[in-house]
N, CA, C and O atoms as a GROMACS GRO file, in nm:
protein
  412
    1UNK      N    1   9.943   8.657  10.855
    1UNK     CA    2   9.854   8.764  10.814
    1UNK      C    3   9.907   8.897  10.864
    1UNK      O    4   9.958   8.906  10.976
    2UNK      N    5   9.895   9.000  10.784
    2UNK     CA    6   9.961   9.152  10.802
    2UNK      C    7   9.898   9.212  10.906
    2UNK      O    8   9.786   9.165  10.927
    3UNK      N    9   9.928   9.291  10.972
    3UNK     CA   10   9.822   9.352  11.075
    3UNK      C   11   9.820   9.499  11.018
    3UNK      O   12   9.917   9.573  11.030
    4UNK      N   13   9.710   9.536  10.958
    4UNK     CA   14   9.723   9.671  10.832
    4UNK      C   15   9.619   9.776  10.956
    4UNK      O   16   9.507   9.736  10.989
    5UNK      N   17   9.676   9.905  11.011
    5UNK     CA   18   9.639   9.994  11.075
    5UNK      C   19   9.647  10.140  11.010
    5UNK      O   20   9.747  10.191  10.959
    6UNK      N   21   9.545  10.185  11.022
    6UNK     CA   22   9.511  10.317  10.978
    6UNK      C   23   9.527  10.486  11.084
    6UNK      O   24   9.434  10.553  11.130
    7UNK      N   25   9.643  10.506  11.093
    7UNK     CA   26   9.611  10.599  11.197
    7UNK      C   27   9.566  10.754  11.171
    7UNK      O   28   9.642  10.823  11.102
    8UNK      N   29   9.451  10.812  11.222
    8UNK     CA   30   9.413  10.916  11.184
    8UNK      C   31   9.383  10.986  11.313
    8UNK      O   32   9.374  10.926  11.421
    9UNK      N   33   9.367  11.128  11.295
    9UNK     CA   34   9.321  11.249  11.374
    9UNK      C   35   9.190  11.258  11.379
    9UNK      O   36   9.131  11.239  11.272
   10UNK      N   37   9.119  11.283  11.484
   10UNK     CA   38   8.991  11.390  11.478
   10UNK      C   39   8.916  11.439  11.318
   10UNK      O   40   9.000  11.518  11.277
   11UNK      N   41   8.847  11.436  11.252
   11UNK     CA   42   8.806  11.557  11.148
   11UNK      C   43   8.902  11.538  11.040
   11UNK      O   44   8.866  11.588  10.933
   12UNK      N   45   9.023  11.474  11.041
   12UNK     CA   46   9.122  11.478  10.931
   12UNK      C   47   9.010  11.499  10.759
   12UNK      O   48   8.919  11.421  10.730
   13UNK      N   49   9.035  11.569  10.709
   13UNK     CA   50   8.953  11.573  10.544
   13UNK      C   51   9.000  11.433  10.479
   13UNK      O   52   8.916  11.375  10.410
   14UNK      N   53   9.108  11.384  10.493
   14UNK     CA   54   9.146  11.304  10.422
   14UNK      C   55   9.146  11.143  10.451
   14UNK      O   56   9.164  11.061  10.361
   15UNK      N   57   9.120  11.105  10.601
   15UNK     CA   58   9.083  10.962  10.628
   15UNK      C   59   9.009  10.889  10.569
   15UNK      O   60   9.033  10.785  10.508
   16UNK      N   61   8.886  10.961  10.592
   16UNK     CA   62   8.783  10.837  10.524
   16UNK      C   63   8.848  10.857  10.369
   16UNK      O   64   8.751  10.919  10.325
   17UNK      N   65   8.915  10.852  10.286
   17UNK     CA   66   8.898  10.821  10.135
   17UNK      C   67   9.016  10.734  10.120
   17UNK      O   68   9.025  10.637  10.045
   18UNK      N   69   9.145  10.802  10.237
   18UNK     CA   70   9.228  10.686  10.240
   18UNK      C   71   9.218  10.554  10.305
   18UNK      O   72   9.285  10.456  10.275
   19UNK      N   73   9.116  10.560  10.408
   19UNK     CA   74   9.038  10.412  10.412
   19UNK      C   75   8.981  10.369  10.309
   19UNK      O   76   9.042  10.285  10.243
   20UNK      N   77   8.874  10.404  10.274
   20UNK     CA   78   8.804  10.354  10.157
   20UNK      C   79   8.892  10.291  10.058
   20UNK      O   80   8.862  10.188   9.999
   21UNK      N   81   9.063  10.392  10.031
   21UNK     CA   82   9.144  10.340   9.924
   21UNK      C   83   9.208  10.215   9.977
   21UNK      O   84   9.226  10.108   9.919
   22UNK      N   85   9.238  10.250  10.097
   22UNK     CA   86   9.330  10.103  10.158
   22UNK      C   87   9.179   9.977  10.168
   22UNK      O   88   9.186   9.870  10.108
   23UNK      N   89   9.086  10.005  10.229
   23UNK     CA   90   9.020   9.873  10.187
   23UNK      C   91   9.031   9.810  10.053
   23UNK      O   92   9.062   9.692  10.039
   24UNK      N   93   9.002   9.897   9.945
   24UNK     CA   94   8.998   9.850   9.820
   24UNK      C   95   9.117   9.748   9.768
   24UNK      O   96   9.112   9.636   9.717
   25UNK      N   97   9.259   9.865   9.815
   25UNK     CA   98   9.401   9.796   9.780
   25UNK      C   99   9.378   9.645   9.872
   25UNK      O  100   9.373   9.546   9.800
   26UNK      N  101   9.368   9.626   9.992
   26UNK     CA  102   9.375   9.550  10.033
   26UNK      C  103   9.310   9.398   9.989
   26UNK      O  104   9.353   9.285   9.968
   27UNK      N  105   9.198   9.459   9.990
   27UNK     CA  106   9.077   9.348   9.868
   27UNK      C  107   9.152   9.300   9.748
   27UNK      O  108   9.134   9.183   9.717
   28UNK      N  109   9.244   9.381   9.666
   28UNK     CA  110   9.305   9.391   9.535
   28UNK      C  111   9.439   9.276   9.588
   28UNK      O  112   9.495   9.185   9.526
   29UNK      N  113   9.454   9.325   9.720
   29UNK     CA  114   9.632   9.264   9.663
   29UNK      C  115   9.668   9.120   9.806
   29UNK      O  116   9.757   9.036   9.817
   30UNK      N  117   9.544   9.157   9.894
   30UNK     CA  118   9.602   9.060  10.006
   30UNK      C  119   9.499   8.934  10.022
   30UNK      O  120   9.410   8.945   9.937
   31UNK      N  121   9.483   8.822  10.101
   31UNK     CA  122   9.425   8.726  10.172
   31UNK      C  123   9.290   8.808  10.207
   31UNK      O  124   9.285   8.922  10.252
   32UNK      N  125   9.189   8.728  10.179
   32UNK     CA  126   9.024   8.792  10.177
   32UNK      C  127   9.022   8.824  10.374
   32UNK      O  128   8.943   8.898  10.431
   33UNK      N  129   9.128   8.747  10.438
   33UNK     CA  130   9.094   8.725  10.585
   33UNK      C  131   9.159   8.859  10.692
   33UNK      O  132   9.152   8.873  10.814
   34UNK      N  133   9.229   8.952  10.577
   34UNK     CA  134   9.303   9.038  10.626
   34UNK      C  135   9.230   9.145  10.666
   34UNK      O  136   9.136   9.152  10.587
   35UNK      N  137   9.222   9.255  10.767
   35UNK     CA  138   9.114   9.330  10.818
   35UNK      C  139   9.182   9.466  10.832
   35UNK      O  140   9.290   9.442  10.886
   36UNK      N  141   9.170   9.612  10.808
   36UNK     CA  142   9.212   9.702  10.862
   36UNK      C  143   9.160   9.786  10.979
   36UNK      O  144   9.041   9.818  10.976
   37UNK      N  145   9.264   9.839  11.119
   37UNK     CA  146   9.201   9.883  11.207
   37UNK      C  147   9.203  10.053  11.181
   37UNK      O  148   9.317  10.098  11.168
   38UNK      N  149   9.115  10.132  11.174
   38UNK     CA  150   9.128  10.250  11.162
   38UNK      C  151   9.140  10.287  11.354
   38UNK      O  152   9.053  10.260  11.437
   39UNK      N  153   9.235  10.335  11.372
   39UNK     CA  154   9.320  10.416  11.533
   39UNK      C  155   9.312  10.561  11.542
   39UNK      O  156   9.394  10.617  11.470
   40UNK      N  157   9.234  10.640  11.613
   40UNK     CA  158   9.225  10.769  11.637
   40UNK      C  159   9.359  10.821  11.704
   40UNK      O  160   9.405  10.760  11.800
   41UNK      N  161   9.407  10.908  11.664
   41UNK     CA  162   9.569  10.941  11.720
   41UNK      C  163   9.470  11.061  11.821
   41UNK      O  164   9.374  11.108  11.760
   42UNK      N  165   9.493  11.117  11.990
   42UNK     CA  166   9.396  11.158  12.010
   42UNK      C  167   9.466  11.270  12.027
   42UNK      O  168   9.422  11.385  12.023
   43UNK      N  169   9.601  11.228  12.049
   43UNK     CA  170   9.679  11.320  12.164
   43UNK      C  171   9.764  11.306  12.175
   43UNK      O  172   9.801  11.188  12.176
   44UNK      N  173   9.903  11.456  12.199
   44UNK     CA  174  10.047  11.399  12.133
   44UNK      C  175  10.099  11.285  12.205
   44UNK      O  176  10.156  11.195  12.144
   45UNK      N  177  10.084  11.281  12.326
   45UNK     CA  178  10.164  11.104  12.396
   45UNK      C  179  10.117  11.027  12.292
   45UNK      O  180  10.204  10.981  12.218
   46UNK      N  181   9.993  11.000  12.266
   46UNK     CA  182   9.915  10.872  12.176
   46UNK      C  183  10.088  10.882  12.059
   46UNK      O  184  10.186  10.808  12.049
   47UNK      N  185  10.046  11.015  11.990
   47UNK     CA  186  10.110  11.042  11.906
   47UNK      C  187  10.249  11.002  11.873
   47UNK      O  188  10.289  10.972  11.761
   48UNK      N  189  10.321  11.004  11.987
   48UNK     CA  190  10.413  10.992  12.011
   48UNK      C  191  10.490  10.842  12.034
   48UNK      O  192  10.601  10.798  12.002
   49UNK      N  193  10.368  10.786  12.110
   49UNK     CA  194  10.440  10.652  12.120
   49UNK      C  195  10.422  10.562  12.002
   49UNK      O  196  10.462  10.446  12.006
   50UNK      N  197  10.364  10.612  11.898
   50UNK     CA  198  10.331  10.588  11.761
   50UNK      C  199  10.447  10.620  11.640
   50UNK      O  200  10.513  10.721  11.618
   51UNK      N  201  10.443  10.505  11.580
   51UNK     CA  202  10.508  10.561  11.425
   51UNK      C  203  10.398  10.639  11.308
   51UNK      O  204  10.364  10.602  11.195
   52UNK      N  205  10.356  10.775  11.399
   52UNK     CA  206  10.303  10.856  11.367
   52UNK      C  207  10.330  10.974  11.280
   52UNK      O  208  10.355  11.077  11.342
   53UNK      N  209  10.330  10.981  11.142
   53UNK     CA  210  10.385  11.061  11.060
   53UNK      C  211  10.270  11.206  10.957
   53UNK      O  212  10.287  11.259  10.848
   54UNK      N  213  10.188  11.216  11.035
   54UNK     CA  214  10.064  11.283  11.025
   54UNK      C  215   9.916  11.183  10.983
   54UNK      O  216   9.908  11.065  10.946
   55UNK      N  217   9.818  11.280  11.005
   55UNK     CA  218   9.720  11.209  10.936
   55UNK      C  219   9.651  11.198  10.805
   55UNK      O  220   9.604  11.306  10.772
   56UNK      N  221   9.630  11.111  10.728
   56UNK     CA  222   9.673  10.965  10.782
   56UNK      C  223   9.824  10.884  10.770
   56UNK      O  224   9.920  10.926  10.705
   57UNK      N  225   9.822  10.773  10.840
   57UNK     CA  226   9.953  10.712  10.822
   57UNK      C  227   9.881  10.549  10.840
   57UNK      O  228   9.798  10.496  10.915
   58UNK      N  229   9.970  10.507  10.718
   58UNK     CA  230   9.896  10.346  10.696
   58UNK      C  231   9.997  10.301  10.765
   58UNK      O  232  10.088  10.383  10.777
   59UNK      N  233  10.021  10.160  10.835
   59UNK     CA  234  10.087  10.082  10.907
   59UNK      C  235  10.064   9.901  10.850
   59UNK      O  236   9.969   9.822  10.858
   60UNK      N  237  10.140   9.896  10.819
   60UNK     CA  238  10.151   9.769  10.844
   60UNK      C  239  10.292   9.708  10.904
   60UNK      O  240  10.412   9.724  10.882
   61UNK      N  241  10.186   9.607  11.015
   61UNK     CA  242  10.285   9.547  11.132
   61UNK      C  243  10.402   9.617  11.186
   61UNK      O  244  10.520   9.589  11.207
   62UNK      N  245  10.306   9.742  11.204
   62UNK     CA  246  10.375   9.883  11.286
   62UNK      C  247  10.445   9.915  11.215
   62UNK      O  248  10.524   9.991  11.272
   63UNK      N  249  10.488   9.894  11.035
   63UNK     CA  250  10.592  10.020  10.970
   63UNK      C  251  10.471  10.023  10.929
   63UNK      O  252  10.373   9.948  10.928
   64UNK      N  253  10.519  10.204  10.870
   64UNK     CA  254  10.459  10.316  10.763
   64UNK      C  255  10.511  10.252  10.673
   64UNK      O  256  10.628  10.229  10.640
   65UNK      N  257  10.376  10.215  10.623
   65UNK     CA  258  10.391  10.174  10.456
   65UNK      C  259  10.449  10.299  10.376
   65UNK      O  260  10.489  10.256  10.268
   66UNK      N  261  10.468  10.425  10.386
   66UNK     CA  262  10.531  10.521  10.319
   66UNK      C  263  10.616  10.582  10.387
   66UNK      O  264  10.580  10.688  10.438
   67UNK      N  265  10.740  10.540  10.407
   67UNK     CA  266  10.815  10.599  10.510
   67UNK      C  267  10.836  10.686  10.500
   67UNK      O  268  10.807  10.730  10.389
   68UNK      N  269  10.896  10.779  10.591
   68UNK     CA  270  10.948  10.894  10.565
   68UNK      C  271  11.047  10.941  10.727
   68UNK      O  272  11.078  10.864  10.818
   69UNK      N  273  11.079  11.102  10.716
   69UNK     CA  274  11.170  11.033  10.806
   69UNK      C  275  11.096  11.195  10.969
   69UNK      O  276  11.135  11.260  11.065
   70UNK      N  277  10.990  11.172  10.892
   70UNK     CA  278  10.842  11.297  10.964
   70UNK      C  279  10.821  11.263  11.035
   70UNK      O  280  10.829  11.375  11.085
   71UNK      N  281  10.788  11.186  11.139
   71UNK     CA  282  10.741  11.109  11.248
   71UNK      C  283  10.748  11.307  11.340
   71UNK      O  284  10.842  11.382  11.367
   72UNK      N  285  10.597  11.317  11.359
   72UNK     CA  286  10.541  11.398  11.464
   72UNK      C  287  10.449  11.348  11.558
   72UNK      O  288  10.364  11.260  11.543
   73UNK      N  289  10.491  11.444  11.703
   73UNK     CA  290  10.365  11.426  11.831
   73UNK      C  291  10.235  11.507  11.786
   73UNK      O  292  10.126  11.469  11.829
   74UNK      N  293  10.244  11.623  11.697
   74UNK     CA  294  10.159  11.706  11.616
   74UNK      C  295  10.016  11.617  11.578
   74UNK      O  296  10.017  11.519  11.504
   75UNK      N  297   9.934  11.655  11.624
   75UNK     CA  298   9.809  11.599  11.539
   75UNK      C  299   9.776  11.709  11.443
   75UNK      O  300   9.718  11.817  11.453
   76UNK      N  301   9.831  11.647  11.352
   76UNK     CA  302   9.849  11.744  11.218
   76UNK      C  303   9.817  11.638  11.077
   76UNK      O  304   9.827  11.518  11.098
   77UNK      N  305   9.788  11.672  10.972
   77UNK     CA  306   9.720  11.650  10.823
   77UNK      C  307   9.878  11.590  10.773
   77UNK      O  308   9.975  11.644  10.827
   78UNK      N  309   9.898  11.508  10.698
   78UNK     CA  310  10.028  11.449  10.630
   78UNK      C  311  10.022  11.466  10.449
   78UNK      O  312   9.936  11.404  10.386
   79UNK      N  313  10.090  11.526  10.402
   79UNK     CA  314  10.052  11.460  10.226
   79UNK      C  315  10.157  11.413  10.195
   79UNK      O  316  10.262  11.419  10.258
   80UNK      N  317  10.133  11.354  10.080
   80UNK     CA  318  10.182  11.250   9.994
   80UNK      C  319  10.228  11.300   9.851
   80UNK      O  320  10.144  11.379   9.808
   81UNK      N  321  10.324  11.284   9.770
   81UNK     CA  322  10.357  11.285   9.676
   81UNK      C  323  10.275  11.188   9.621
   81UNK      O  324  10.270  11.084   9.687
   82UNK      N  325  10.200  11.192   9.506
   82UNK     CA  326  10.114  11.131   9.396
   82UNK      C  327  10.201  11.193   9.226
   82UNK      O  328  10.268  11.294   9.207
   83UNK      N  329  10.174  11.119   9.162
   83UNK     CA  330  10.168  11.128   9.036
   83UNK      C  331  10.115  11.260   8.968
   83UNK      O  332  10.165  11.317   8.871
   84UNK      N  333   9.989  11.298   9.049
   84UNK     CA  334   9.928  11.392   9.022
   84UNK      C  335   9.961  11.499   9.093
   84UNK      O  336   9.875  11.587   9.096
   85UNK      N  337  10.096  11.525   9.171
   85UNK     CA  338  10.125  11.632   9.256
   85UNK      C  339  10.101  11.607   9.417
   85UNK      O  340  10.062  11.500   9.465
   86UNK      N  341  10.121  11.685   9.465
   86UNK     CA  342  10.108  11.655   9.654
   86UNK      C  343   9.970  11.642   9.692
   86UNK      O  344   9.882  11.708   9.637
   87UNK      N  345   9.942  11.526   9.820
   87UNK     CA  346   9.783  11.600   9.773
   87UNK      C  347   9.745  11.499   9.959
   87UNK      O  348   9.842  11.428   9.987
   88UNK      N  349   9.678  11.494  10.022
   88UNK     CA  350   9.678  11.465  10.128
   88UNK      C  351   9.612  11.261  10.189
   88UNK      O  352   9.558  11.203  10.284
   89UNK      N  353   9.662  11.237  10.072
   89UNK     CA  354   9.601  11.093  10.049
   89UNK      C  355   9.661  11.025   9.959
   89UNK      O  356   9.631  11.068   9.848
   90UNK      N  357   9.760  10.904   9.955
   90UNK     CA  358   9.839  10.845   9.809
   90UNK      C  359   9.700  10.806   9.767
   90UNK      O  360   9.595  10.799   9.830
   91UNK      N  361   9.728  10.786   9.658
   91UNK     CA  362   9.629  10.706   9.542
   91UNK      C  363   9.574  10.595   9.543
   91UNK      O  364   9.655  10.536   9.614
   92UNK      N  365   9.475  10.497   9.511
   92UNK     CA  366   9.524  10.350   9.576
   92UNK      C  367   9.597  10.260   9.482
   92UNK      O  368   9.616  10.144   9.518
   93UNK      N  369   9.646  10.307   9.346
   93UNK     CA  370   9.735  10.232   9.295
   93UNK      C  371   9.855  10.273   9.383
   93UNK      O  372   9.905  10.162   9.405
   94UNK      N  373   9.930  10.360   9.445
   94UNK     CA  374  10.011  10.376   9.486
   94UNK      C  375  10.045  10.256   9.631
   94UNK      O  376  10.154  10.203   9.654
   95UNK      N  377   9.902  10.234   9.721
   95UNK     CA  378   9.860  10.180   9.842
   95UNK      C  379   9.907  10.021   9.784
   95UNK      O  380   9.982   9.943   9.843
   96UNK      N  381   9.850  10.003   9.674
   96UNK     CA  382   9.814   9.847   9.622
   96UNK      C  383   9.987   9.843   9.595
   96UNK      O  384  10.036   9.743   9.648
   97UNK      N  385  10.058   9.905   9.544
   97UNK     CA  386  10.152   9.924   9.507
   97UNK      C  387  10.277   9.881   9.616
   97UNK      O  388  10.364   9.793   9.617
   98UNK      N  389  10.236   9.990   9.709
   98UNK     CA  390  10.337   9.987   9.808
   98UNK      C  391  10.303   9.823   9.898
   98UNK      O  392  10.395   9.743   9.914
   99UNK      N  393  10.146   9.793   9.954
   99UNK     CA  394  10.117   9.632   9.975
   99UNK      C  395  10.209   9.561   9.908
   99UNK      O  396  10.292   9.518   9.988
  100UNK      N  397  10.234   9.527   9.793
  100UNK     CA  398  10.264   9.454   9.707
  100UNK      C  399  10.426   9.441   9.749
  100UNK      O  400  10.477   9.329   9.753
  101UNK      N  401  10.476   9.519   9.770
  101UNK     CA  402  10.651   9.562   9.798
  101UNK      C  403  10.664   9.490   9.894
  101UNK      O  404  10.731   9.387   9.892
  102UNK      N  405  10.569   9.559  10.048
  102UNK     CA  406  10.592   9.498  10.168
  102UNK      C  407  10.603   9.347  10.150
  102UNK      O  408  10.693   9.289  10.210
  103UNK      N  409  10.507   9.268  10.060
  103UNK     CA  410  10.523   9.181  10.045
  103UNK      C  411  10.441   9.035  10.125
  103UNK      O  412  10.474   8.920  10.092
   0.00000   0.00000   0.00000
C-alpha cells in the first residue's frame, strides 16, 4: 500500500481543493484501504528536511508525485502547469493521472 502525503503551509489558498482532488483521484485509481496524510510544513527545518517543493506538494512514499527540481526551505505557495495554464493546484485528472504512472 502507497503511503500518499499531502504537504501544506499555514493558510495556503490552495490545500484544501488539492486534498479534496487527491482524495477523489485516490478513490478513482487506488485500493479502497489507501489513506492520505495531510502534514503542516511549519517551518523552514520542517521544510527542509522534506521533499518540499512549495505548498502543496503530494508525496507518495516520500517522492513528489510532480517532480520538479524546486525543492525550497521557503514556506511558500507552489503552481502547477495545468492544461488550463499555471494555476496553484494540478487538476485531478492530472493527480489520477500521475497515481496511475507511479504505479
Amino acid at each position: 500500500m502507497a503511503i500518499i502525503e499531502l504537504l501544506h503551509i499555514a493558510n495556503c489558498p490552495n490545500s484544501e481543493v488539492t486534498l479534496q482532488r487527491l482524495h477523489r483521484a485516490v478513490a478513482n485509481t487506488m485500493s479502497s484501504n489507501t489513506s492520505v496524510k495531510p502534514t503542516l510544513v511549519d517551518s523552514a527545518e520542517t521544510a527542509a528536511r522534506l521533499p518540499f517543493a512549495g505548498s502543496p506538494t503530494i508525496l507518495v512514499d516520500g517522492v513528489d508525485l510532480f517532480p520538479t527540481d524546486g525543492r525550497t526551505r521557503d514556506l511558500a505557495c507552489r503552481i502547477y502547469p495545468t492544461p488550463n495554464g499555471m494555476a496553484g493546484a494540478p487538476t485531478q485528472q492530472q493527480i489520477e493521472a500521475a497515481l496511475v504512472a507511479h504505479g
